[in-house]
C-alpha positions as CSV (number, residue, x, y, z in Angstrom):
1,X,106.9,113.4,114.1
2,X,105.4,110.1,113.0
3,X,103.5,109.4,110.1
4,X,101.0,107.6,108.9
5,X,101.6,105.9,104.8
6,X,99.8,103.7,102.2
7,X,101.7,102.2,99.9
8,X,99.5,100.9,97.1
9,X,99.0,99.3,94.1
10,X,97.7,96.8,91.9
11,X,98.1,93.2,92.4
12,X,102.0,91.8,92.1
13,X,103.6,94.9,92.7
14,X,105.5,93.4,95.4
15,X,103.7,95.1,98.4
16,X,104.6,92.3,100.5
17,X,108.2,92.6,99.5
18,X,108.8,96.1,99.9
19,X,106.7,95.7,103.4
20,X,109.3,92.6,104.5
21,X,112.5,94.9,103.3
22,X,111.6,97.9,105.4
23,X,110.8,95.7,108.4
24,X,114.3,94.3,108.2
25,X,115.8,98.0,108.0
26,X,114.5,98.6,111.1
27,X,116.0,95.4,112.6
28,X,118.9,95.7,111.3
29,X,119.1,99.0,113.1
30,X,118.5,97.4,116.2
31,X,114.9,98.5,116.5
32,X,111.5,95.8,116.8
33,X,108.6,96.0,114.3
34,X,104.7,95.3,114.7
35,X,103.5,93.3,111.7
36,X,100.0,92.8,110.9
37,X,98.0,90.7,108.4
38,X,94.7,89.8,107.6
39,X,93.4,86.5,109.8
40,X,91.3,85.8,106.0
41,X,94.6,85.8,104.5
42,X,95.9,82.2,105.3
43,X,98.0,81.4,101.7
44,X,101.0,81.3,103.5
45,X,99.5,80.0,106.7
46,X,97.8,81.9,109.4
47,X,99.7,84.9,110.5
48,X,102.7,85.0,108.3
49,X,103.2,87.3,105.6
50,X,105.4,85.8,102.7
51,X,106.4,87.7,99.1
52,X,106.3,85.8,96.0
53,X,110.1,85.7,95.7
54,X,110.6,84.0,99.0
55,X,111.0,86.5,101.6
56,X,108.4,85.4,104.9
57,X,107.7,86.6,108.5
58,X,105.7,85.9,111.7
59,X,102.5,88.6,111.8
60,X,99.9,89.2,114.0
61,X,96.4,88.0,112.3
62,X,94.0,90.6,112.8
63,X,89.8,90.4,112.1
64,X,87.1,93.3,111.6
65,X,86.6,93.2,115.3
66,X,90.6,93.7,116.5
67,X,91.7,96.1,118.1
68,X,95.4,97.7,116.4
69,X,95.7,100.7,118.8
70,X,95.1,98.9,121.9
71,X,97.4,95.5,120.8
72,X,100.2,98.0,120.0
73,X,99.7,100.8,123.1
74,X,99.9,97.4,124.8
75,X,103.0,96.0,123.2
76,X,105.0,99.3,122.9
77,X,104.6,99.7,126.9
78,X,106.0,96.4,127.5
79,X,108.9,96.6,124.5
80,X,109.7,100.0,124.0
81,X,112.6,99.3,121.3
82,X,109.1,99.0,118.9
83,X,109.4,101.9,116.6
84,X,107.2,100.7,113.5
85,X,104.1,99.3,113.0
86,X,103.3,98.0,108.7
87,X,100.2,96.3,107.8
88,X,99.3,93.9,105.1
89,X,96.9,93.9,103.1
90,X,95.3,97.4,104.6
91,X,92.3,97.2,102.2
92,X,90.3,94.5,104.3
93,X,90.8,96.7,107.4
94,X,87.6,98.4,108.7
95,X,87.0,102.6,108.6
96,X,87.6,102.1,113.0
97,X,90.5,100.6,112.4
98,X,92.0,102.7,109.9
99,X,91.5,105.4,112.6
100,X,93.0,103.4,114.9
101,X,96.2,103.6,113.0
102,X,95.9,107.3,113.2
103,X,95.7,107.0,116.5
104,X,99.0,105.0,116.9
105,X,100.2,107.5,114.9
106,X,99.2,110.5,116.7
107,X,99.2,109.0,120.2
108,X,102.1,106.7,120.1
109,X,103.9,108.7,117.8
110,X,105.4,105.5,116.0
111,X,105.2,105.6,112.1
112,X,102.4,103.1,110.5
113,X,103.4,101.8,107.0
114,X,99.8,100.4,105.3
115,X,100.2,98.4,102.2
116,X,97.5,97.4,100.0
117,X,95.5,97.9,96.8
118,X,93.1,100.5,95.8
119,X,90.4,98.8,93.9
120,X,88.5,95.4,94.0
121,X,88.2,93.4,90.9
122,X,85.1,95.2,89.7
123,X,86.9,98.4,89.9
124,X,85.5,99.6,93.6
125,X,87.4,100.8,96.3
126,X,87.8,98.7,99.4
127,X,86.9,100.5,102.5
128,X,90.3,100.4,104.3
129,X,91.7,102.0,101.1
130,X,89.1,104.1,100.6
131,X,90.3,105.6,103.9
132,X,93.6,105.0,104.2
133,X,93.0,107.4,101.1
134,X,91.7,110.0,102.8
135,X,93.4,109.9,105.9
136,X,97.2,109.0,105.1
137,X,100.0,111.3,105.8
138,X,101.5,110.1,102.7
139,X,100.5,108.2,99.4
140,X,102.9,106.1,97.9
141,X,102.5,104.0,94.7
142,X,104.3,100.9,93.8
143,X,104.2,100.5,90.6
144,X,103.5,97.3,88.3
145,X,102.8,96.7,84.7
146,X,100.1,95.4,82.8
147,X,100.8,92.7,80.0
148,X,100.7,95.5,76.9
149,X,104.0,97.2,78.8
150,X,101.4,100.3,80.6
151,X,101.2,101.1,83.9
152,X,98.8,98.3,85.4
153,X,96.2,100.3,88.1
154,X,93.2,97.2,87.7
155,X,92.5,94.2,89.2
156,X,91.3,91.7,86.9
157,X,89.9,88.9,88.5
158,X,89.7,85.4,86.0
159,X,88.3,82.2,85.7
160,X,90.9,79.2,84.7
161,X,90.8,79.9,81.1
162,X,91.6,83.7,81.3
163,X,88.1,85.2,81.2
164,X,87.3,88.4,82.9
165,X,84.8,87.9,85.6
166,X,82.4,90.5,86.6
167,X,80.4,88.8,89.4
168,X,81.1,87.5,93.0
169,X,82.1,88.5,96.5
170,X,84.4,91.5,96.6
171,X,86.8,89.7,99.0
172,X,88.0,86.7,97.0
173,X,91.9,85.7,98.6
174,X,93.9,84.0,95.3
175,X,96.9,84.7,93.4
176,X,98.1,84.5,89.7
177,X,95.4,82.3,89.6
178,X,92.4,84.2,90.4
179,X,93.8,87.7,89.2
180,X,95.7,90.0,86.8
181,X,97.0,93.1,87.0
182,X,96.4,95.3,83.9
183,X,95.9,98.6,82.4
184,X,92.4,100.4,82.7
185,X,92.3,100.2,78.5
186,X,92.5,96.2,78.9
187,X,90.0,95.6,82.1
188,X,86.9,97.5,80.1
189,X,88.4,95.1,77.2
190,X,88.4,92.3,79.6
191,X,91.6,91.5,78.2
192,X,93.7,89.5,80.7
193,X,96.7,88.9,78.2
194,X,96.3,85.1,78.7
195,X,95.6,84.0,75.0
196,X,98.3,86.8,74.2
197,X,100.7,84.4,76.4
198,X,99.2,81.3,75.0
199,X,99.8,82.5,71.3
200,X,103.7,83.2,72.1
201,X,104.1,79.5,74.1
202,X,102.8,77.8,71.0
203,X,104.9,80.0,68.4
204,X,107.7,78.8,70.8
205,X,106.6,75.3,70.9
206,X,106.7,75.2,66.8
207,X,109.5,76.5,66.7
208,X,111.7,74.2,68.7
209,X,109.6,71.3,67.0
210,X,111.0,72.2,64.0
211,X,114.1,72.7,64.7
């Protein structure tokens, strides 16, 4: 029977990664994959999905207004060697279509791998996780680390000096850049580790000048 998962975590877990790996799996098995990624979500160009260590693939761009069980009931009837659908960046999806999902799921029967994070920057849930939450067969958490070593569950969202910011549209597409992934202890700090990192390139900088 086919199942329905979200895979989440905090920023720079390697969501992407781990969504690009089991897609291959299935290839290399001789069976076709439905990929899906946010149309808002153009940093590697529009419908392609891409990991920060270099792994990339052709998606399908989908907006609040798609469609996901009726694109892949279409698809499946015309390719039937389909036998996996994985989403990107679940949390921007809408509460319809995270029942859609549940309907490829339960009316397709083909398994539906969601990856995405939890939170927002401000510590809110994003409503496709919210229900992806709720609704999910299984839960699975990829795990990343904050800058003290701890678990990292937050989404820090900074300014170019490091500074925590509190303020601002919840959907905000950026990178290293715009965000950090830390430890619930050091996003009430507002402590992004960046003067922490700055401190250690100057020690090292010293050092090797007086050397």
């Amino acid at each position: 029977m086919a199942k329905l998962y979200f895979y989440y975590s905090a920023m720079n877990a390697g969501k992407s990664t781990v969504l690009l790996q089991s897609s291959y799996n299935y290839h290399e098995r001789g069976m076709k994959t439905l990929l899906f990624t946010p149309a808002v979500d153009t940093r590697a160009g529009k419908g392609k999905i891409a990991s920060r260590i270099g792994l990339d693939s052709e998606a399908v761009p989908y907006d609040n207004k798609f469609d996901l069980f009726q694109y892949v009931k279409n698809e499946v009837s015309q390719y039937p060697e389909i036998k996996c659908v994985l989403v990107d960046e679940a949390q921007f999806m809408t509460k319809q279509q995270v029942m859609q999902l549940t309907e490829i799921v339960d009316e397709i029967d083909i398994p539906v791998l969601a990856y995405g994070l939890r939170t927002d920057f401000i510590g809110e849930p994003f409503p496709g996780s919210m229900y992806l939450l709720g609704l999910a067969d299984n839960l699975v958490e990829i795990k990343t680390i904050c800058h003290c070593g701890r678990k990292a569950t937050m989404n820090m969202r900074i300014d170019s000096e490091g500074n925590k910011i509190t303020k601002g549209e919840q959907v905000q597409i950026g990178g290293n850049e715009c965000y950090m992934s830390v430890c619930r202890k050091h996003y009430k700090s507002g402590d992004s580790g960046t003067l922490t990192r700055r401190k250690q390139l100057d020690s090292r900088e010293c050092e090797i000048n007086n050397i």
